[in-house]
MARLUMPA-342219 format. One line per 10 residues: for each residue x negated, y, z of N, C-alpha, C, O. Coordinates in steps of 0.2 Angstrom, whole numbers, plus 2048, in hexadecimal, padded with zeros to 3 digits. Example, Ala and Ser with C-alpha at 12.3 -4.5 7.8 and 13.67 -1.06 7.14 Angstrom:
REM residues 2
7BE 7E4 827 7C2 7EA 827 7BE 7F0 827 7B9 7EF 82A; 7C0 7F5 823 7BC 7FB 824 7C0 800 827 7BD 806 828;
END
This chain:
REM residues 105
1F6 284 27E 1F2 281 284 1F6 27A 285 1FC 27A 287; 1F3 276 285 1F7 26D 285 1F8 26E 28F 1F5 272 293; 1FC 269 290 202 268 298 202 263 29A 1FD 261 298; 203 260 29C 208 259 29E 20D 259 29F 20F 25F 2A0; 212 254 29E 217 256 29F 219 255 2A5 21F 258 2A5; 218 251 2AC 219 251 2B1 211 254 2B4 20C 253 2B1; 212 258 2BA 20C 25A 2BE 209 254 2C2 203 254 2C4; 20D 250 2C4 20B 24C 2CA 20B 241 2C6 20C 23C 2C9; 20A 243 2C0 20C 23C 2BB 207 23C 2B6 206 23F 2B1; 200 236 2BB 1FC 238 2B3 1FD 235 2AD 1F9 235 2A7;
203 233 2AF 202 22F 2A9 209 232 2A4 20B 22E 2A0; 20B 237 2A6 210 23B 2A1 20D 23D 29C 207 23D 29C; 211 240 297 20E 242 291 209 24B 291 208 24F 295; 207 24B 28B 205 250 289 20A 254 285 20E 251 282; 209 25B 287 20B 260 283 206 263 27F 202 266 283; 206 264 278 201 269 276 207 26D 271 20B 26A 26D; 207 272 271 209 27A 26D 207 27E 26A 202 281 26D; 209 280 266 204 288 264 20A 28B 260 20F 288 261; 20A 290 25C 210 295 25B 214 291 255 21A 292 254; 212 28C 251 216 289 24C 219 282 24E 21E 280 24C;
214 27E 253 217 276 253 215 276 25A 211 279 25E; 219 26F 25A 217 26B 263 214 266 260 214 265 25A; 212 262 264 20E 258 266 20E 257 26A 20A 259 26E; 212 252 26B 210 24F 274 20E 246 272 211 242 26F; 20A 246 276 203 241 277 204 23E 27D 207 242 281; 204 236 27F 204 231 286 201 22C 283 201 22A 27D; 1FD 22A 288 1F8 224 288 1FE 21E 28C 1FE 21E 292; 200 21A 288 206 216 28B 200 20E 28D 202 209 290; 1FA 210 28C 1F7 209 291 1FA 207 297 1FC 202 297; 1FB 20B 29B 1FB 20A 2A1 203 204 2A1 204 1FE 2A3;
206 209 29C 20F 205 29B 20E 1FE 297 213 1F9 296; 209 1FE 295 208 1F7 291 205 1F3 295 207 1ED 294; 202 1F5 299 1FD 1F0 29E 202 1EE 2A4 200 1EA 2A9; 208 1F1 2A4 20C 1F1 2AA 211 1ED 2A8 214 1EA 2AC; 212 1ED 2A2 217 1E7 29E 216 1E4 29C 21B 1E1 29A; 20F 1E1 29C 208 1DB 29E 20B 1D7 2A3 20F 1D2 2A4; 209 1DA 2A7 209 1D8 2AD 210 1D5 2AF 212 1CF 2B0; 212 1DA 2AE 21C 1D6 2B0 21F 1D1 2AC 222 1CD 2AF; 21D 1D1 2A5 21D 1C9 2A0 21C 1C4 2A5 220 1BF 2A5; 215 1C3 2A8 211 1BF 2A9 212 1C0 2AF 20C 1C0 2B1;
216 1C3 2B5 218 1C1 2BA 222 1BF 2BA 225 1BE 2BF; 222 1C0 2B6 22A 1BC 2B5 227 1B7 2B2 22C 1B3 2B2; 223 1B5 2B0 222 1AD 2AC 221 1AB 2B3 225 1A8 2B6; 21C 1AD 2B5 21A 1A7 2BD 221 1A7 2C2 222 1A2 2C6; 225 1AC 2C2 22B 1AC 2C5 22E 1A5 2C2 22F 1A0 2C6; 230 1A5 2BD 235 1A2 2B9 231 19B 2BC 233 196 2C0; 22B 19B 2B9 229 193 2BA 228 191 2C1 227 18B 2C1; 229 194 2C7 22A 193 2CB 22F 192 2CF 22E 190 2D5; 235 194 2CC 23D 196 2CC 23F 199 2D2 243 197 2D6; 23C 19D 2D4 23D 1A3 2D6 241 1A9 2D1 23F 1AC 2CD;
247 1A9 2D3 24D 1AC 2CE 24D 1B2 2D3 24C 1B2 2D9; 24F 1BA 2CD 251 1BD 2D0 257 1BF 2CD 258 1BE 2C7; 25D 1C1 2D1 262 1C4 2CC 260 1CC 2C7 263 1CF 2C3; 25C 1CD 2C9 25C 1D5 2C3 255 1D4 2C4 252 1D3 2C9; 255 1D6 2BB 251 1D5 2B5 24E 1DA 2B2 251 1DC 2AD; 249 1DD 2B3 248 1E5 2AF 246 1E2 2A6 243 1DD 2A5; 248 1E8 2A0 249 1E7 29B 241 1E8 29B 23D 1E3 29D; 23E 1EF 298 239 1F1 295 238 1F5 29B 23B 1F5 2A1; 232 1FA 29A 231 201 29A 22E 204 297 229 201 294; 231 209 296 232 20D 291 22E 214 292 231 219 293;
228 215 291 224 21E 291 22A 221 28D 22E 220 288; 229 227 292 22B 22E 290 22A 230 286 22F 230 282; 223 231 284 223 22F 27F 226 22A 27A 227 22C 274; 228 224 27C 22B 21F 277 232 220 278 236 21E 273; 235 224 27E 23B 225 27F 23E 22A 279 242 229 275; 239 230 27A 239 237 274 239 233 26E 23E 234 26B; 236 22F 26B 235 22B 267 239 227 263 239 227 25D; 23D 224 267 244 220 265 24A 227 266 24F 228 262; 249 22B 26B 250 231 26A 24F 235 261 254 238 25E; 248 235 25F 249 239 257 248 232 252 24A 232 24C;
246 22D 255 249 228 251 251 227 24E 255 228 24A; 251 224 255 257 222 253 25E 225 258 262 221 259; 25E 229 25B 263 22D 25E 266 22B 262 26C 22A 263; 260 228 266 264 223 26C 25F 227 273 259 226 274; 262 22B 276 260 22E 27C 262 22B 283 266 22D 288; 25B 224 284 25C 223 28A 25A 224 290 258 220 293; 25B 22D 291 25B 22F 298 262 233 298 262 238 29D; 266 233 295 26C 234 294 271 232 29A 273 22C 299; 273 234 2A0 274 230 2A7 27D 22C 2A1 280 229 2A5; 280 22C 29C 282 22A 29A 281 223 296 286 220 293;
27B 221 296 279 21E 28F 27A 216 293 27D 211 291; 276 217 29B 279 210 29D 281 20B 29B 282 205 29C; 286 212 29A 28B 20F 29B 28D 20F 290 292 20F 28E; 288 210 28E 289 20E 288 287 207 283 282 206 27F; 28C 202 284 28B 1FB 283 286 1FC 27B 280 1FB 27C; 288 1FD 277 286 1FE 271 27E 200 26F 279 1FD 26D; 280 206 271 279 20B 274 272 205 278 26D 204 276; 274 202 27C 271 1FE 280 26F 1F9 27B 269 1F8 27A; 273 1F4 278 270 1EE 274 26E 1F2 26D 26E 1EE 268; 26E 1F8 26B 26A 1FB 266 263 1FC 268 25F 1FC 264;
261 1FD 26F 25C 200 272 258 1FA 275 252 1FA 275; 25A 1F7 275 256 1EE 276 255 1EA 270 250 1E6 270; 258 1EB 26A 255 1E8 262 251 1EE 261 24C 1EC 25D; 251 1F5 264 24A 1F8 260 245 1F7 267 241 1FB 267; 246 1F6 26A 23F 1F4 270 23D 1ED 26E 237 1EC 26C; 241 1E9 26E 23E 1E4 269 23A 1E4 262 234 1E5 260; 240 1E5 25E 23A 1E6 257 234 1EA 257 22F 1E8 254; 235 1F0 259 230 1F5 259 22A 1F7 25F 225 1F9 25E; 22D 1F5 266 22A 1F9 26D 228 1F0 26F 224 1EF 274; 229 1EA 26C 228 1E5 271 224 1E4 276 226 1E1 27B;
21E 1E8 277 217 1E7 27A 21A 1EB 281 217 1ED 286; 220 1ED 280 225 1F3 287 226 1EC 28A 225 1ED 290; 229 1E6 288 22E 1E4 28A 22C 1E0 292 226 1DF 293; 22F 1DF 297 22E 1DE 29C 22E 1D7 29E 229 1D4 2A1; 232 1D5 29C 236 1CC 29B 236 1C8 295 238 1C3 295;
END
């Protein structure tokens, strides 16, 4: 019987199981359309000049997070990973190359 993965987040993933395999399933529109958005309001900021000092990178669904951790072994909810320099500009060349349509700025 398929779940969500959060009760109160419609936009968390699916859970489906049955006795030999899992699948979990997210509709990432919403995080694409919100990554839209923030492009094309940091451009109007910018030409504006209206500076902020902090910068958000991407966002990144729950899914695409799971995604990159069996990819490539980089676990960013790891409360240590912020403090992993390495980790961090390996996670930005693959949000670039692969996730770009995440990207925020």
């Amino acid at each position: 019987m398929p779940f969500k993965s959060q009760d109160n987040n419609p936009n968390s993933f699916t859970v489906k199981t049955d006795a030999t395999h899992f699948e979990l399933e997210q509709d990432i529109t919403p995080y694409k359309e919100y990554a839209a958005q923030s492009r094309q309001a940091h451009w109007d900021n910018r030409m504006s000049q209206n500076k902020t000092h902090w910068k958000p990178f991407a966002t990144i669904p729950d899914i695409v997070a799971i995604e990159i951790l069996t990819k490539y072994g980089l676990n960013i909810h790891d409360p240590e990973f912020g403090h992993d320099t390495a980790g961090k500009k390996k996670l930005v060349g693959i949000i670039k190359s692969d996730y770009a349509y995440l990207l925020l700025t």
